[in-house]
Gaussian input, Z-matrix of N, CA and C with variables (Angstrom, degrees):
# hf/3-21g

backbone

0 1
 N
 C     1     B1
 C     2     B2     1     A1
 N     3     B3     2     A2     1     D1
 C     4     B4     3     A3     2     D2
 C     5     B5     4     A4     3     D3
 N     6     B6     5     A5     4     D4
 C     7     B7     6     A6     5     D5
 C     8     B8     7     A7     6     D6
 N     9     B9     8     A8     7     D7
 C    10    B10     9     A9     8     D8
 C    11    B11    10    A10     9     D9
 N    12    B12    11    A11    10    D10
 C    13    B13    12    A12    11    D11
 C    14    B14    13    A13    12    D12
 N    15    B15    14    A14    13    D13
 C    16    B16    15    A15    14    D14
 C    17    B17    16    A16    15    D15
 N    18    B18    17    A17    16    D16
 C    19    B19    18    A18    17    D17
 C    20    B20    19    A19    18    D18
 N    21    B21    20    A20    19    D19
 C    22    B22    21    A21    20    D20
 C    23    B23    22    A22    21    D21
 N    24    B24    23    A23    22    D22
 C    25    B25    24    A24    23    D23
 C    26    B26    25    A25    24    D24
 N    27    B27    26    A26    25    D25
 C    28    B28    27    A27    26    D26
 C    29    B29    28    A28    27    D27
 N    30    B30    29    A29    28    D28
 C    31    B31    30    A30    29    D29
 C    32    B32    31    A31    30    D30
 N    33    B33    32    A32    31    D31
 C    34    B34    33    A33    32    D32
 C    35    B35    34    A34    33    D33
 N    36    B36    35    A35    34    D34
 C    37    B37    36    A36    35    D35
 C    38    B38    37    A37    36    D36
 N    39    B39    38    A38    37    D37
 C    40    B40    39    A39    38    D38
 C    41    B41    40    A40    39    D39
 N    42    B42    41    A41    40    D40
 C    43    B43    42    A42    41    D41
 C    44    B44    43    A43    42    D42
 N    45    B45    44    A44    43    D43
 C    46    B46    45    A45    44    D44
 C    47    B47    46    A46    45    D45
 N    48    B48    47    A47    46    D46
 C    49    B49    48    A48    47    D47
 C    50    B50    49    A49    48    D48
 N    51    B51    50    A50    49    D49
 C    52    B52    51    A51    50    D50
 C    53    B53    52    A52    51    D51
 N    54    B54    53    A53    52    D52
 C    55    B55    54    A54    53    D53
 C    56    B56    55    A55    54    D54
 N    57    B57    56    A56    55    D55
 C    58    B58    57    A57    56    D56
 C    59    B59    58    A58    57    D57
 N    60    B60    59    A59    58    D58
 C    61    B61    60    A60    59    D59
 C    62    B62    61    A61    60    D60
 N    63    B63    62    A62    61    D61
 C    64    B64    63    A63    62    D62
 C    65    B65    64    A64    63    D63
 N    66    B66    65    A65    64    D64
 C    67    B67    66    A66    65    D65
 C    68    B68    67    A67    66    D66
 N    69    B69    68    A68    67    D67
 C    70    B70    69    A69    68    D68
 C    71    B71    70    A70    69    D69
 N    72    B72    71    A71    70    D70
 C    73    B73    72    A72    71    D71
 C    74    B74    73    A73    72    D72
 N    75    B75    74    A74    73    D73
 C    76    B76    75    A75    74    D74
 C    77    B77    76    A76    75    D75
 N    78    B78    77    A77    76    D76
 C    79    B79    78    A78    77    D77
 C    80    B80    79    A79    78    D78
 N    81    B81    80    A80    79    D79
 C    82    B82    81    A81    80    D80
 C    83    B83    82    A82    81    D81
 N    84    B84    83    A83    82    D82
 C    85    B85    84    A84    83    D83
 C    86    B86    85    A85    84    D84
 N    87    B87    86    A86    85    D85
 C    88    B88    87    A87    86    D86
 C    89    B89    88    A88    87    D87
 N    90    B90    89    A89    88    D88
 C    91    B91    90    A90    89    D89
 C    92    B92    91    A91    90    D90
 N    93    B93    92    A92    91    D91
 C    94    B94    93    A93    92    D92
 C    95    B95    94    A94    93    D93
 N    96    B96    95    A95    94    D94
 C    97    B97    96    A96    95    D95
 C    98    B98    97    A97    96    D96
 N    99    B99    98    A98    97    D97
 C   100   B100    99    A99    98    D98
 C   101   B101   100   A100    99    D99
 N   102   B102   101   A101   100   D100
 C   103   B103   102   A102   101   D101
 C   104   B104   103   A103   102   D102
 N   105   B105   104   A104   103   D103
 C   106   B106   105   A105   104   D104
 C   107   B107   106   A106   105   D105
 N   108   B108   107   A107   106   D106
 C   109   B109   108   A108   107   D107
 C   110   B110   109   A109   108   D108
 N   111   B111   110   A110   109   D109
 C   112   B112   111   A111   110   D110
 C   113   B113   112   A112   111   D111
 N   114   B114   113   A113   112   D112
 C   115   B115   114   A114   113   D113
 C   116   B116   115   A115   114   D114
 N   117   B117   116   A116   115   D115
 C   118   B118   117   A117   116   D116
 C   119   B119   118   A118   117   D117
 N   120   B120   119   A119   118   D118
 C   121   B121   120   A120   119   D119
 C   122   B122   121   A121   120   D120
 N   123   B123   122   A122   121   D121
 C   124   B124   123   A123   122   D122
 C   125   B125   124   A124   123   D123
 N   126   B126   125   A125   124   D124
 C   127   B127   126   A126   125   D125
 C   128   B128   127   A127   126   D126
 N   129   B129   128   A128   127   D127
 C   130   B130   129   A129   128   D128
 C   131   B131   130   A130   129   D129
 N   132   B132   131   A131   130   D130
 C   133   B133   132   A132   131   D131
 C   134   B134   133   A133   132   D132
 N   135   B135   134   A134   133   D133
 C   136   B136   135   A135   134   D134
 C   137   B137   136   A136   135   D135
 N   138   B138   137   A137   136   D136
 C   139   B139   138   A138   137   D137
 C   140   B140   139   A139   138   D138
 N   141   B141   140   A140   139   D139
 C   142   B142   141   A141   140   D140
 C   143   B143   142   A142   141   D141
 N   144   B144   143   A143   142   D142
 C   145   B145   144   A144   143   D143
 C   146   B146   145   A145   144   D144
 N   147   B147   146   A146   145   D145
 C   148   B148   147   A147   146   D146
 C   149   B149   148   A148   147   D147
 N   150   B150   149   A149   148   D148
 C   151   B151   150   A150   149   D149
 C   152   B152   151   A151   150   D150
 N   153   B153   152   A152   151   D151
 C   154   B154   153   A153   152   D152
 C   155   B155   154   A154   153   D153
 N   156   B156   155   A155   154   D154
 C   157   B157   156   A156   155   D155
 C   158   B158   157   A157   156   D156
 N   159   B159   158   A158   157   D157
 C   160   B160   159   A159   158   D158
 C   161   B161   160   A160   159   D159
 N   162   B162   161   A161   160   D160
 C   163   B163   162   A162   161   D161
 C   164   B164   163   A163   162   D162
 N   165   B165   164   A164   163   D163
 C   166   B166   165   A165   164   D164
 C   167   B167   166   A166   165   D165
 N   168   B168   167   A167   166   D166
 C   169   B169   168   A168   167   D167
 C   170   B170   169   A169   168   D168
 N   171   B171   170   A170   169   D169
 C   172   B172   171   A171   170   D170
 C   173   B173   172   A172   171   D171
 N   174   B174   173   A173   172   D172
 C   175   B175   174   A174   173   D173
 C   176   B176   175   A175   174   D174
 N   177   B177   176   A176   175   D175
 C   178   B178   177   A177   176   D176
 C   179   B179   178   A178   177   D177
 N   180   B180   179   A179   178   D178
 C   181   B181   180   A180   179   D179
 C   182   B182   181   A181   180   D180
 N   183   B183   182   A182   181   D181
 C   184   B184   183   A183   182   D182
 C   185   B185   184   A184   183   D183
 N   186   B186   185   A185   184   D184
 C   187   B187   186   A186   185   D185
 C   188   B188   187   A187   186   D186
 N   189   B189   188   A188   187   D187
 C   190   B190   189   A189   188   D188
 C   191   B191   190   A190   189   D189
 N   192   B192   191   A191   190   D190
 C   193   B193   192   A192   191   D191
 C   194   B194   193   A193   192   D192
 N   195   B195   194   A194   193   D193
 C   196   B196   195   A195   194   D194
 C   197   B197   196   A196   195   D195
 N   198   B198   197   A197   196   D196
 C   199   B199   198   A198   197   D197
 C   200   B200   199   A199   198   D198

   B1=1.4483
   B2=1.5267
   B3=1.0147
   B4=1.4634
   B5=1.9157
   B6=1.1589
   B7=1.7170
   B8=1.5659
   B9=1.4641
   B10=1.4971
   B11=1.9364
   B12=1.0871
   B13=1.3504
   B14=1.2864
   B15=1.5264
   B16=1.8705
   B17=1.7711
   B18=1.1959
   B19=2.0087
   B20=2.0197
   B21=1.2304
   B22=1.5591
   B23=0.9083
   B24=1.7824
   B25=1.5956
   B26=1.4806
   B27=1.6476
   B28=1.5379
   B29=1.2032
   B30=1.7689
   B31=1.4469
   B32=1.3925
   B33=1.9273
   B34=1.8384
   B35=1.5122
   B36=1.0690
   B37=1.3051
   B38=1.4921
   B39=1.5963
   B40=1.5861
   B41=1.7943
   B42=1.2355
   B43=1.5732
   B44=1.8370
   B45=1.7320
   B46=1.2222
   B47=1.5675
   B48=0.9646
   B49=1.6965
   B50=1.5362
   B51=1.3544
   B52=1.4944
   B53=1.8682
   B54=0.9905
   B55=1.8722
   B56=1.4764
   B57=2.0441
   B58=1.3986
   B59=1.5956
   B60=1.1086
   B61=1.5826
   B62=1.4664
   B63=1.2274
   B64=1.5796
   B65=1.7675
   B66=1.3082
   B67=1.5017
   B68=1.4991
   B69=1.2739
   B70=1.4995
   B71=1.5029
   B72=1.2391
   B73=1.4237
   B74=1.7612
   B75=1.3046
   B76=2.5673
   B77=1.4752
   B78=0.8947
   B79=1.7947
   B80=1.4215
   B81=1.7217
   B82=1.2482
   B83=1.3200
   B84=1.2357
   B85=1.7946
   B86=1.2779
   B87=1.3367
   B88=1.3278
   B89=1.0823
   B90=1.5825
   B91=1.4466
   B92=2.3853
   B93=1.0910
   B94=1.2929
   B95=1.4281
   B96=1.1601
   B97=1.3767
   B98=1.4938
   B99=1.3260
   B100=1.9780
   B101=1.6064
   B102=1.1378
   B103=1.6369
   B104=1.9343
   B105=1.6043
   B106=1.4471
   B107=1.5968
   B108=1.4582
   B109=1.6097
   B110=1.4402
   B111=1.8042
   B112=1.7373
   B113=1.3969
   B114=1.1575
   B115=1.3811
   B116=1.8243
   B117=1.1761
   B118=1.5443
   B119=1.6919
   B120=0.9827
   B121=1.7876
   B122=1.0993
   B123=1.2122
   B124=1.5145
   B125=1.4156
   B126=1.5926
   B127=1.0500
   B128=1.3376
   B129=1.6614
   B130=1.4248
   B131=1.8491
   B132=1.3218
   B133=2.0298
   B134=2.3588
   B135=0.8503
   B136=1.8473
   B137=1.6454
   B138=1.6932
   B139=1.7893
   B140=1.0171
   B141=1.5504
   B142=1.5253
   B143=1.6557
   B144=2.1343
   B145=1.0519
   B146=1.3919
   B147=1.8296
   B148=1.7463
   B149=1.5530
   B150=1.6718
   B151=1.4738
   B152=1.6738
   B153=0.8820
   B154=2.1030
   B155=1.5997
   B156=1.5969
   B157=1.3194
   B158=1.3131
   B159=1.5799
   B160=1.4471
   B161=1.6916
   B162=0.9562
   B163=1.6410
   B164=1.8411
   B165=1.3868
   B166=1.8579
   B167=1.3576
   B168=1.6201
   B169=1.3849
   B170=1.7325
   B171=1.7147
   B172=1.7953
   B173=1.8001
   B174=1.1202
   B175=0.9574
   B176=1.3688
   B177=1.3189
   B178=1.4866
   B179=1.5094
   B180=1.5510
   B181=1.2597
   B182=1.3348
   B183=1.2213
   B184=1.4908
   B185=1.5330
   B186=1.7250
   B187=1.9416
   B188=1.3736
   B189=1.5821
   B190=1.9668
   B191=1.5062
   B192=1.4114
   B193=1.7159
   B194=1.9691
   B195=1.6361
   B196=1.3521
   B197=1.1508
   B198=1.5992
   B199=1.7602
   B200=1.9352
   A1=109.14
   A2=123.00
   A3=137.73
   A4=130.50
   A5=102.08
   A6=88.71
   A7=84.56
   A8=105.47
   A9=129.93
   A10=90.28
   A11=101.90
   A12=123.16
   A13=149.49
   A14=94.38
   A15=106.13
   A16=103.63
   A17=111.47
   A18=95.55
   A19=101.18
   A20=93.10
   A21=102.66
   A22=98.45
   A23=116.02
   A24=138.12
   A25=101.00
   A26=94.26
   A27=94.82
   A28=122.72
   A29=117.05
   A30=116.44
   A31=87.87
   A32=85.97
   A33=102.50
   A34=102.17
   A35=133.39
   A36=174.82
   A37=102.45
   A38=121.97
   A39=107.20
   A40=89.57
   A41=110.28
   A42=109.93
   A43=129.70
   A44=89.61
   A45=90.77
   A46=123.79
   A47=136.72
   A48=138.38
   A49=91.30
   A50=116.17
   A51=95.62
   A52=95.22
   A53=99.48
   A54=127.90
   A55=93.39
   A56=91.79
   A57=87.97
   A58=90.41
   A59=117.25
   A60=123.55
   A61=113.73
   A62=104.57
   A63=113.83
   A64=105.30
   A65=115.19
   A66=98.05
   A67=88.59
   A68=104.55
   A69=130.45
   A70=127.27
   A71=104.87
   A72=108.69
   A73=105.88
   A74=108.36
   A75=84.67
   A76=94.31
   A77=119.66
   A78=90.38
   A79=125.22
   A80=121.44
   A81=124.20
   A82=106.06
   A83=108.17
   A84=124.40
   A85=112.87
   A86=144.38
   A87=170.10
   A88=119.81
   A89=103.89
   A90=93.24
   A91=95.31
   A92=101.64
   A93=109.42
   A94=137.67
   A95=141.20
   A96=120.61
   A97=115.98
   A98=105.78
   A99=94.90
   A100=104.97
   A101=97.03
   A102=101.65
   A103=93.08
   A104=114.30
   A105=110.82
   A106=115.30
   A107=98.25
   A108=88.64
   A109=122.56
   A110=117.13
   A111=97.13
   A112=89.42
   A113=99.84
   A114=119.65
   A115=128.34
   A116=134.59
   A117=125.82
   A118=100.08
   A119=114.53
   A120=154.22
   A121=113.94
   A122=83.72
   A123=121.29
   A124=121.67
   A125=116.09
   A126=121.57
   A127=119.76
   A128=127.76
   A129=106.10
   A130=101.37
   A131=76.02
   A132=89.32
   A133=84.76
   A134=130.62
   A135=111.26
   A136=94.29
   A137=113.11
   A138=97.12
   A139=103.96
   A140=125.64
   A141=114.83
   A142=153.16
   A143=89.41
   A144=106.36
   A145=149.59
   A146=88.31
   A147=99.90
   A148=94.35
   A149=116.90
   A150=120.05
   A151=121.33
   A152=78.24
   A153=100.91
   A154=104.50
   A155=127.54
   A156=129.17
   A157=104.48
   A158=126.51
   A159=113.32
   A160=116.47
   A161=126.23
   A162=124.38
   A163=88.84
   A164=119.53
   A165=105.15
   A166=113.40
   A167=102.60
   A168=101.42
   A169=132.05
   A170=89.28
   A171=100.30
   A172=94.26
   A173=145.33
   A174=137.61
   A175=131.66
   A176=123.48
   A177=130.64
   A178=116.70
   A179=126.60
   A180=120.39
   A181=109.08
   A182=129.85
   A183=133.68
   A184=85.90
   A185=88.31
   A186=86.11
   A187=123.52
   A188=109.46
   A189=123.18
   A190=77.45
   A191=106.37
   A192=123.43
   A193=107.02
   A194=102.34
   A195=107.90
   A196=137.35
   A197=96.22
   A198=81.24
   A199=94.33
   D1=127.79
   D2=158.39
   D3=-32.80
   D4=116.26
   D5=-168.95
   D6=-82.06
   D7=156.82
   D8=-169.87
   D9=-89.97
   D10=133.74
   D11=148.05
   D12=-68.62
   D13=73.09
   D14=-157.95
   D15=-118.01
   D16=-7.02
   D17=164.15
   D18=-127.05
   D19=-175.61
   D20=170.59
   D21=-85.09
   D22=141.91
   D23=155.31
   D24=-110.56
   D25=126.67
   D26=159.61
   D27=-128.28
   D28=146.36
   D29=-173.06
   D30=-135.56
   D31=166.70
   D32=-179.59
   D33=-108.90
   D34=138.97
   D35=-139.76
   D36=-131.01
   D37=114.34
   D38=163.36
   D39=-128.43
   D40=115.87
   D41=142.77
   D42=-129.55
   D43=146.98
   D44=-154.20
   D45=71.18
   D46=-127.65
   D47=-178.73
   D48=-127.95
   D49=53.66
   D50=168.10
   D51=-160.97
   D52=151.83
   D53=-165.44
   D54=-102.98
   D55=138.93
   D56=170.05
   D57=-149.53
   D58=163.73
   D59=157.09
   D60=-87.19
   D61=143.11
   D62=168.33
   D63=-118.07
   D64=131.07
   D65=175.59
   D66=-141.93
   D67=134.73
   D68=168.90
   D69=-103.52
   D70=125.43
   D71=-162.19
   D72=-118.18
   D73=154.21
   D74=155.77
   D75=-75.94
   D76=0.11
   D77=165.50
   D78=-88.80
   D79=-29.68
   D80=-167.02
   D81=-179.84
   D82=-163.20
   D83=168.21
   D84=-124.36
   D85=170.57
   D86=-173.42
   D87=-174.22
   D88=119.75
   D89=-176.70
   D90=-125.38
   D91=118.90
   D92=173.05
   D93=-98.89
   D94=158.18
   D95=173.90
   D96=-72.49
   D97=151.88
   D98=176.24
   D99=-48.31
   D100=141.48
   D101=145.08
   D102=88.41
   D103=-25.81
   D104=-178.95
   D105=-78.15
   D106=167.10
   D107=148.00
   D108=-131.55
   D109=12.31
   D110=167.85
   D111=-90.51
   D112=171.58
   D113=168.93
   D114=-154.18
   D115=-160.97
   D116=149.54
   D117=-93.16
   D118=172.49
   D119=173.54
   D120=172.89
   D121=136.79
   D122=161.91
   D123=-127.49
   D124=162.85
   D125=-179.43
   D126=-111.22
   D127=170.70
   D128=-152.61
   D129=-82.15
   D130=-30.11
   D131=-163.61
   D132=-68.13
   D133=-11.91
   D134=176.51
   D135=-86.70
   D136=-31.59
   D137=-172.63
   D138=-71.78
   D139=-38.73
   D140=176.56
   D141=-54.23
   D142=-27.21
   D143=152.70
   D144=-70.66
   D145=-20.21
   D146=171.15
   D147=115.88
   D148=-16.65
   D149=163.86
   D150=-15.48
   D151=-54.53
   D152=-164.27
   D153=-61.59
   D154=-26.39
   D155=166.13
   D156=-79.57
   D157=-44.58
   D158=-178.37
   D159=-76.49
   D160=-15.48
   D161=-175.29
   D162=-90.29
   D163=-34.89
   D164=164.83
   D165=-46.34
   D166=-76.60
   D167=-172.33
   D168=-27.11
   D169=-48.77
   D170=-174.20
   D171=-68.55
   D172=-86.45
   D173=167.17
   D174=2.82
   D175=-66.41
   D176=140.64
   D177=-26.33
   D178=-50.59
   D179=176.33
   D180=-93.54
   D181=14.61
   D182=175.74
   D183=-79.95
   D184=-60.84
   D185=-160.39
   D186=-50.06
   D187=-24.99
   D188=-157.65
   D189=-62.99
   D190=-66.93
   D191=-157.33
   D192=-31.04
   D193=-65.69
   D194=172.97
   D195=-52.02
   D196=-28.52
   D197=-163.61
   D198=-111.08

């Protein structure tokens, strides 16, 4: 049986040569760089909707646009 998800867990994340936080909430995820504090989040109810591909996409074309 599944333990219920009722505080934040946080773990560290290394990819590539670089550190990140993961913190899990019942509200969502965040994942930050070590040591930062912006980060991405999301919430569970936007991954479920399929949110989490559309806030990529725009993002992705944020970046084309800028850089």
């Amino acid at each position: 049986m599944p333990t219920r998800l009722d505080k934040t867990i946080r773990r560290e994340l290394e990819l590539g040569e670089k550190l990140y936080t993961v913190t899990i909430t019942p509200e969502g995820v965040k994942i930050t760089p070590k040591g930062g504090r912006r980060g991405h989040e999301i919430t569970w109810e936007e991954l479920l909707r399929g949110d989490a591909d559309l806030r990529r996409d725009l993002n992705i074309s944020l970046d084309a646009y800028r850089g």
